[in-house]
C-alpha beads as a LAMMPS data file, in Angstrom:
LAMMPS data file: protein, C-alpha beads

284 atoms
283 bonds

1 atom types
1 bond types

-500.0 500.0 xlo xhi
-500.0 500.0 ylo yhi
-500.0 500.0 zlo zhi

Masses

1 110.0

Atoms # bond

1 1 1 89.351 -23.067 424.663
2 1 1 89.062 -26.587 422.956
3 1 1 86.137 -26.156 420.687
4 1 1 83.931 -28.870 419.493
5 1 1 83.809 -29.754 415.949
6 1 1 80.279 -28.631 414.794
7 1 1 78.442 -31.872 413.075
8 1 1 75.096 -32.576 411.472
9 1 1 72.628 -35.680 412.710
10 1 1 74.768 -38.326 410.427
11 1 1 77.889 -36.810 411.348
12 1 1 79.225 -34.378 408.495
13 1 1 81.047 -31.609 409.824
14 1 1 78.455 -28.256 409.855
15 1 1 80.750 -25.471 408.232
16 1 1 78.195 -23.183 408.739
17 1 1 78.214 -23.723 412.499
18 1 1 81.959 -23.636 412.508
19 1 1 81.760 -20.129 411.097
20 1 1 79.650 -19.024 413.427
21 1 1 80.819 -20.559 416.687
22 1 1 84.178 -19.266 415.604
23 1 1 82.710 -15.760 415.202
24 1 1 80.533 -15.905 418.782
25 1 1 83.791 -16.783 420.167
26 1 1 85.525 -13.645 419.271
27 1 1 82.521 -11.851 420.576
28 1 1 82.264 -13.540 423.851
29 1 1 86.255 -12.321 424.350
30 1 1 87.843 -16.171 424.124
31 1 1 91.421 -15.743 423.688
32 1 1 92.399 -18.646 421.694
33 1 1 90.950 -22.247 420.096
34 1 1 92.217 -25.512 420.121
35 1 1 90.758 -26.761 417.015
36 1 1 89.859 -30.670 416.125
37 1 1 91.792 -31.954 419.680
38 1 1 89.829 -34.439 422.102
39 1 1 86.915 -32.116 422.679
40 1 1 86.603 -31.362 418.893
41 1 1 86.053 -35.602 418.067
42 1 1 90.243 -35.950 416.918
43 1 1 89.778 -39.389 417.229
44 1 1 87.224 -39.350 414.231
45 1 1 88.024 -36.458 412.266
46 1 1 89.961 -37.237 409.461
47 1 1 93.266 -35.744 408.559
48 1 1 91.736 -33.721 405.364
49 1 1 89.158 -32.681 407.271
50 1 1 91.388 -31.102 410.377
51 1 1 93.053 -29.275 407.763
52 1 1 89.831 -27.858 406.119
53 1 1 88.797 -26.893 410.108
54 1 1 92.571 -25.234 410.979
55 1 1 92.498 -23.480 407.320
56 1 1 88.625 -22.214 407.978
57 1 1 89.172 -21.250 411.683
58 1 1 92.900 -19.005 410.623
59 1 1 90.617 -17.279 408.084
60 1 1 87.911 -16.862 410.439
61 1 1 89.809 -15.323 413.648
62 1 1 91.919 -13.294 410.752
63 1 1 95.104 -12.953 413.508
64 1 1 93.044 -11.577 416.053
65 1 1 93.825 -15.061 418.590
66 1 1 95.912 -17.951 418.129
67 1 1 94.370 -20.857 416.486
68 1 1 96.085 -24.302 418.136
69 1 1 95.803 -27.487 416.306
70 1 1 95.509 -30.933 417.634
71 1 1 98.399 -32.613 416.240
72 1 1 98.922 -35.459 418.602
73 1 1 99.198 -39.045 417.600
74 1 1 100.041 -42.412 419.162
75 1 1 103.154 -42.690 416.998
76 1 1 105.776 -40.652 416.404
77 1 1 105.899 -41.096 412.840
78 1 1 101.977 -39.779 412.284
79 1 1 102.225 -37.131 415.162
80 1 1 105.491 -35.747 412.946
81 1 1 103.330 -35.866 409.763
82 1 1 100.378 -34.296 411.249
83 1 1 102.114 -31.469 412.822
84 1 1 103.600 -30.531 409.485
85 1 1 100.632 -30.666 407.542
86 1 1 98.307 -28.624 410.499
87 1 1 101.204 -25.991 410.340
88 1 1 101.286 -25.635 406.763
89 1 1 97.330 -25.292 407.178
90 1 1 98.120 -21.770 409.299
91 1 1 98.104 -23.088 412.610
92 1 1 99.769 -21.035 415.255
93 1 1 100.495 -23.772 417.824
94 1 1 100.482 -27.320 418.059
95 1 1 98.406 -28.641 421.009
96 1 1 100.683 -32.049 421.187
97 1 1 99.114 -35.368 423.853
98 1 1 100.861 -38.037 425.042
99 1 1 101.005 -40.971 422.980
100 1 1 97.743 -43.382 424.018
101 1 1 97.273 -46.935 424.365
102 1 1 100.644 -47.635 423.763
103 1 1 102.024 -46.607 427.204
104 1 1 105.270 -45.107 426.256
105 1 1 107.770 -45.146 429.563
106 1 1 109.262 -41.723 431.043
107 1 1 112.630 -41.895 427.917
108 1 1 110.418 -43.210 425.208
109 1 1 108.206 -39.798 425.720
110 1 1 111.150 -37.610 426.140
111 1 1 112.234 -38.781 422.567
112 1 1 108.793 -38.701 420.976
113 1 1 108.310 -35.086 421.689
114 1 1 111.615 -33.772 421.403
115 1 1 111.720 -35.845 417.705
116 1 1 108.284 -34.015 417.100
117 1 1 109.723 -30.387 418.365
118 1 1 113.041 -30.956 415.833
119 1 1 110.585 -31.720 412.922
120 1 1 108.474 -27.958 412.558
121 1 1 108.977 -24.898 413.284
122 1 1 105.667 -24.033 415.087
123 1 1 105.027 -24.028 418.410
124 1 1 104.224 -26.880 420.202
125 1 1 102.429 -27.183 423.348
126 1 1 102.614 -30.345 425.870
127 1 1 99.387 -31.767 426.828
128 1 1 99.179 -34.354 429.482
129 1 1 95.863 -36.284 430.112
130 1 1 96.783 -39.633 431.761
131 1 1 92.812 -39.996 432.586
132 1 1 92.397 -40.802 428.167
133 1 1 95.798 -41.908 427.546
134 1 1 96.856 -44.430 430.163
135 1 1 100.152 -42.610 430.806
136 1 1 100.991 -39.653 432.972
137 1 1 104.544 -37.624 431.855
138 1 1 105.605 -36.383 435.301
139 1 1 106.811 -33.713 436.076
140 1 1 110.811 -34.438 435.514
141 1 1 109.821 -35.639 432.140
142 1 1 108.240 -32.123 431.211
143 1 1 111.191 -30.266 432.367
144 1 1 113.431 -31.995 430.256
145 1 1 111.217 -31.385 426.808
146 1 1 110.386 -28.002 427.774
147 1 1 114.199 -27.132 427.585
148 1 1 113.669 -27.207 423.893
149 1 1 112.934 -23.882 422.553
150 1 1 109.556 -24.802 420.203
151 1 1 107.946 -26.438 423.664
152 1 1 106.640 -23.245 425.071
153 1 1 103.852 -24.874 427.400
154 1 1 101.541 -27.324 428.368
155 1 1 98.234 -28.214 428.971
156 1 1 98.081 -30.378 432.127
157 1 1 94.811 -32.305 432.714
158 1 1 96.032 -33.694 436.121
159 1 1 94.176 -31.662 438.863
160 1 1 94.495 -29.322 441.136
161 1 1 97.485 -26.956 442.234
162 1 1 100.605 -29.480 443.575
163 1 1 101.067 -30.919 439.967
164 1 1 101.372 -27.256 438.777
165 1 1 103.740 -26.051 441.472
166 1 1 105.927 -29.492 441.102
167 1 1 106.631 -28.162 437.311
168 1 1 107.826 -24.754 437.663
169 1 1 110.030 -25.875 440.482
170 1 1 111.418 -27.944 437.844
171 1 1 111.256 -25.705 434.927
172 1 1 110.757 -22.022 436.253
173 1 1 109.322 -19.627 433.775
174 1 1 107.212 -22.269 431.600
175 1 1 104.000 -21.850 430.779
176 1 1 101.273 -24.123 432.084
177 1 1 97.554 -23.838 431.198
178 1 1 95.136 -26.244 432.974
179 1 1 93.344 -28.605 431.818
180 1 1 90.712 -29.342 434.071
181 1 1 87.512 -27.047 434.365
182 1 1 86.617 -27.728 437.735
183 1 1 90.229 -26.893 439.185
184 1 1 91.892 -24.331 436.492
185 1 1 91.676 -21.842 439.474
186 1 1 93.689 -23.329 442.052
187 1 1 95.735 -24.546 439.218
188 1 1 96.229 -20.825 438.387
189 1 1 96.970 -20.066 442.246
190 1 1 100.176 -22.352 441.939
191 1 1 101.452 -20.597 438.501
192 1 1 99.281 -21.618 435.571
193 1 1 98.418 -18.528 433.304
194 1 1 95.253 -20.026 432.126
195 1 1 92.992 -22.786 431.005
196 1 1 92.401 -24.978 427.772
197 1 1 88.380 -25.438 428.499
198 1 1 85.677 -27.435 428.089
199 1 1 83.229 -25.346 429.903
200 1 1 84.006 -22.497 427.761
201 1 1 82.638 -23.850 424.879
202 1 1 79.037 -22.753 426.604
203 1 1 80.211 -20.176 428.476
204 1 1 83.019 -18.621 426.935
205 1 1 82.404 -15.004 428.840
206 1 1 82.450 -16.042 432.229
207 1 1 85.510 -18.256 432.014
208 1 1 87.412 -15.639 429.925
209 1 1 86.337 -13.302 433.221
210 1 1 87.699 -15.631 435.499
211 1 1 90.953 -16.271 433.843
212 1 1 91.653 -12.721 433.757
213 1 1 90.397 -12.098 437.516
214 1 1 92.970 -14.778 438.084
215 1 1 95.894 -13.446 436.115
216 1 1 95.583 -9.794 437.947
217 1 1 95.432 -11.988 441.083
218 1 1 91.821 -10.996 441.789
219 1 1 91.535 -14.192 443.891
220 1 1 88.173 -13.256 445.401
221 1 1 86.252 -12.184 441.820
222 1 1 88.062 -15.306 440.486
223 1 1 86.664 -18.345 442.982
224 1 1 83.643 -15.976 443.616
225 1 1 82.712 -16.333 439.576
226 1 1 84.291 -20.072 439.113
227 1 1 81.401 -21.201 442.099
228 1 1 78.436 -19.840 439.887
229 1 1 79.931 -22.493 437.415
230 1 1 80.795 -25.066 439.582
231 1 1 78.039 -27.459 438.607
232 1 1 78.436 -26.642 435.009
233 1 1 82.148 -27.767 435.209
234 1 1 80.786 -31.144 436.464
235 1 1 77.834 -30.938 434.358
236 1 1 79.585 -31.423 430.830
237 1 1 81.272 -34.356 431.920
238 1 1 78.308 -36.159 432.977
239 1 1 78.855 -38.618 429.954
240 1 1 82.059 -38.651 428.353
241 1 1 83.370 -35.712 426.663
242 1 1 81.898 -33.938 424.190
243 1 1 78.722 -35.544 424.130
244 1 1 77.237 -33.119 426.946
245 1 1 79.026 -30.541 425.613
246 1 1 77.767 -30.673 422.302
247 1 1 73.866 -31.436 423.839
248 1 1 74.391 -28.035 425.435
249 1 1 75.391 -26.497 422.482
250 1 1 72.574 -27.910 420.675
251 1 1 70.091 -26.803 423.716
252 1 1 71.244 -23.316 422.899
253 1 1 70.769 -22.998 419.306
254 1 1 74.691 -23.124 417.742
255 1 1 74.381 -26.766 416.537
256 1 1 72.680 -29.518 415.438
257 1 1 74.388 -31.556 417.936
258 1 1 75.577 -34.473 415.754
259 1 1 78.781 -36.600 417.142
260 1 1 80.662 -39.362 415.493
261 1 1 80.603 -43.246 415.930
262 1 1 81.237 -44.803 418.870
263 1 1 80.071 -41.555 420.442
264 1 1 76.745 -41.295 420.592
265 1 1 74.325 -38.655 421.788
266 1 1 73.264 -38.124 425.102
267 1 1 71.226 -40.075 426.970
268 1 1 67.458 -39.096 427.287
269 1 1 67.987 -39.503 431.368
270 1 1 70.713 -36.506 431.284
271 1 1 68.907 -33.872 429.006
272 1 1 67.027 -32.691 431.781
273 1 1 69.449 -31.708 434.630
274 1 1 71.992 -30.331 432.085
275 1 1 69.379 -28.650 431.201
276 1 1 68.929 -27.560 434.049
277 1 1 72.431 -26.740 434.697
278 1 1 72.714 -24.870 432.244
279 1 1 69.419 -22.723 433.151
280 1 1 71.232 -22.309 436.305
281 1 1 74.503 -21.256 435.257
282 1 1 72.322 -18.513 433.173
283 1 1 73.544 -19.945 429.741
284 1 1 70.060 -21.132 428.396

Bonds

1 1 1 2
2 1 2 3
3 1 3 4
4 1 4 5
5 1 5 6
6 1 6 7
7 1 7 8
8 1 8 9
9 1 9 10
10 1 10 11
11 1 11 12
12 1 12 13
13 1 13 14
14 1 14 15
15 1 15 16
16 1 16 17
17 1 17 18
18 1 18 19
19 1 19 20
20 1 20 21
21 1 21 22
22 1 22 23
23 1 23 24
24 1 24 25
25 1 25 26
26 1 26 27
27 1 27 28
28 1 28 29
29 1 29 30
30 1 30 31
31 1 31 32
32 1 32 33
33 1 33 34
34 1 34 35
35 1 35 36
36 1 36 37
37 1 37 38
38 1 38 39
39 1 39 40
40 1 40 41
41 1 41 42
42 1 42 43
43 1 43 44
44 1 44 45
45 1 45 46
46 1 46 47
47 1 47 48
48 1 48 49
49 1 49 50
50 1 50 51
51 1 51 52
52 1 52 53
53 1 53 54
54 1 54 55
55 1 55 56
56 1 56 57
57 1 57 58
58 1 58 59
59 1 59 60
60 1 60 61
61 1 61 62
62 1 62 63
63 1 63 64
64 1 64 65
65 1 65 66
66 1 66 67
67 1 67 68
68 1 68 69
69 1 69 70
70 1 70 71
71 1 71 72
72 1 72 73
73 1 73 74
74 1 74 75
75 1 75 76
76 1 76 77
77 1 77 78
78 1 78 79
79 1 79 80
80 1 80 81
81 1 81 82
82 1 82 83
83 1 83 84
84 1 84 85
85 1 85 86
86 1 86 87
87 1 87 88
88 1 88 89
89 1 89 90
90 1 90 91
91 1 91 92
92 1 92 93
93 1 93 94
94 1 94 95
95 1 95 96
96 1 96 97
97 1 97 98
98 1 98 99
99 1 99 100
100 1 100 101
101 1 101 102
102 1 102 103
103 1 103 104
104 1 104 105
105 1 105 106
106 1 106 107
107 1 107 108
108 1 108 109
109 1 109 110
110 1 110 111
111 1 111 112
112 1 112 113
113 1 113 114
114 1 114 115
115 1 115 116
116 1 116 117
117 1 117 118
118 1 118 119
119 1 119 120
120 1 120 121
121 1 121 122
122 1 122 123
123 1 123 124
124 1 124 125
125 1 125 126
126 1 126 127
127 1 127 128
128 1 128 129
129 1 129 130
130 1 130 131
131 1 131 132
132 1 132 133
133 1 133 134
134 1 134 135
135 1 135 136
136 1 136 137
137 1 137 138
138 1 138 139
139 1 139 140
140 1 140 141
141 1 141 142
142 1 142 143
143 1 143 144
144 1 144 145
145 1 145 146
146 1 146 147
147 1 147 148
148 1 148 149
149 1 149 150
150 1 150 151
151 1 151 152
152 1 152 153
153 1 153 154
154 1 154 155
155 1 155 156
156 1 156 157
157 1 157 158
158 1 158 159
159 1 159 160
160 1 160 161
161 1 161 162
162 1 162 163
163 1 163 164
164 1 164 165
165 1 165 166
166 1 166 167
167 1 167 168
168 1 168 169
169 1 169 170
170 1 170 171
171 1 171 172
172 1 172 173
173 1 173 174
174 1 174 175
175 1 175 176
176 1 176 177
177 1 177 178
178 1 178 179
179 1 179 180
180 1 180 181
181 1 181 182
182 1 182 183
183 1 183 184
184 1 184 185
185 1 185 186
186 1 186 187
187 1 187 188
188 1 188 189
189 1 189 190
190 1 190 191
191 1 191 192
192 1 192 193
193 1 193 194
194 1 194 195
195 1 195 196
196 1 196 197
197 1 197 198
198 1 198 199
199 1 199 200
200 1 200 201
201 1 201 202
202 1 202 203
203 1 203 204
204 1 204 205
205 1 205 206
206 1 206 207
207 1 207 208
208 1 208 209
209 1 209 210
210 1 210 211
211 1 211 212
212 1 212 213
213 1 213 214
214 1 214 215
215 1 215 216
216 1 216 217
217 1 217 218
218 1 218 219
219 1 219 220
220 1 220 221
221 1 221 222
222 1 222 223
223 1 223 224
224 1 224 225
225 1 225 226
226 1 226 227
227 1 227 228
228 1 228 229
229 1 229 230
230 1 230 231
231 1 231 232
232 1 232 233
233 1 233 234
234 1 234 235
235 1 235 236
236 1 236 237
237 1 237 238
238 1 238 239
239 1 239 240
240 1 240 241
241 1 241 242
242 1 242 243
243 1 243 244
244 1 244 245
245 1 245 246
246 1 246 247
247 1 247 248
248 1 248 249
249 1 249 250
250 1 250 251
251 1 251 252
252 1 252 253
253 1 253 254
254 1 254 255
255 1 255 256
256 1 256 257
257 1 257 258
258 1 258 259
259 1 259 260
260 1 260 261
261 1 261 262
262 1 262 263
263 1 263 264
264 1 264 265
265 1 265 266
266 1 266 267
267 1 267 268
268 1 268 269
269 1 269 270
270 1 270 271
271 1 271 272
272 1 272 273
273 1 273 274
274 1 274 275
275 1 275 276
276 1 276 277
277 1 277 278
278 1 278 279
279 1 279 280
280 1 280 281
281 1 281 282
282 1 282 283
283 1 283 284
């Protein structure tokens, strides 16, 4: 589950919401956080303070799930630093995206991740979100890095099940998780063994039920309890991610809701049907 990074109105990080979102997500049965990646504001978050969040949330969850850091840069050079300094923080994995912006070709992300992989010793996992980045590492590409022993999976944003499949007939045996609410089912249908959410930030029960219908290949339970959500899926993407997110969060009473510049809060005109949606989905 990507969690958001708790905030106050001018945009100082809440540690007294992290502490308890952390410990309503043990309750609720999530099985691990991605702490401080794109849903937790990475863009904004400073480096000192993604260590303070990694160190806080390993103390927090005290072994009981993984704790995966967002560690992914547009350079090499900072992505290397950053994974060494999240991993000294305690983090379990390394939750590692495609460089952005600077559109690295097919060989130049080959060599980025496979520099990053030879630099720690902690586990990295691939993430792949050509809809924020501008580049999409294909399937070939992925084989090739997840030959390397630290890659042991990767979160793949691209939707649906033929993207999944078209890996593990390349690389048979790696782990994919989706990364795509509104798909992570069929995704799972083709081979993935679970989902890095958004959704589950809200409604961190049901999707932990669904992923597990899923992996006991309870196909029924698992679409049957993925429709009740459907429109929550679309719902917290309404306005770009995590601003609805966080408004439902804040609708429910675990935040204040703040978000960092040049995020802003969301608009007045979608407060009422995520509202709504939320109602609906039996979260508020």
């Amino acid at each position: 589950m990507a969690v958001v990074t708790p905030m106050e109105a001018d945009g100082e990080i809440d540690w007294m919401a992290w502490d308890a979102l952390i410990d309503w997500h043990l309750s609720e049965g999530t099985n691990g956080i991605v702490v401080v990646g794109t849903t937790g504001e990475s863009p904004t978050v400073t480096l000192e303070e993604s260590v303070e969040l990694v160190a806080k949330a390993v103390e927090r969850v005290a072994g009981r799930i993984p704790v995966i850091a967002g560690a992914g840069t547009h350079a090499t050079a900072s992505s290397i630093e950053r994974a060494r300094v999240l991993s000294e923080a305690g983090a379990d994995a390394l939750l590692m995206v495609t460089p952005y912006y600077n559109k690295p070709p097919q060989a130049g992300l080959i060599k980025h991740f496979l520099s990053v992989a030879d630099a720690v010793s902690t586990p990295i996992i691939l993430y792949n979100v050509p809809g924020r980045t501008g580049v999409d590492m294909l399937p070939k590409t992925v084989a090739e890095i997840a030959a390397h022993p630290r890659v042991v999976a990767i979160k793949e944003a691209v939707a649906g099940a033929e993207r999944v499949r078209d890996i593990l007939a390349l690389a048979p045996g790696f782990t994919v998780l989706s990364g795509d609410d509104p798909t992570f089912v069929d995704a799972m249908h083709a081979g993935a063994r679970g989902v890095i959410s958004v959704t589950a930030n809200v409604a961190p029960a049901p999707m932990q039920s669904i992923a597990a219908a899923a992996l006991q290949g309870d196909w029924e339970t698992a679409r049957r309890l993925d429709a009740s959500l459907a429109e929550l899926h679309q719902g917290l993407f309404v306005e770009p991610n995590p601003i609805p997110a966080k408004a439902a969060l804040k609708m429910m009473g675990k935040i204040e809701g703040g978000v960092r510049l040049p995020l802003v809060e969301l608009s007045a005109a979608a407060e009422a049907p995520l509202r709504q949606i939320l109602k609906a989905a039996g979260v508020l």
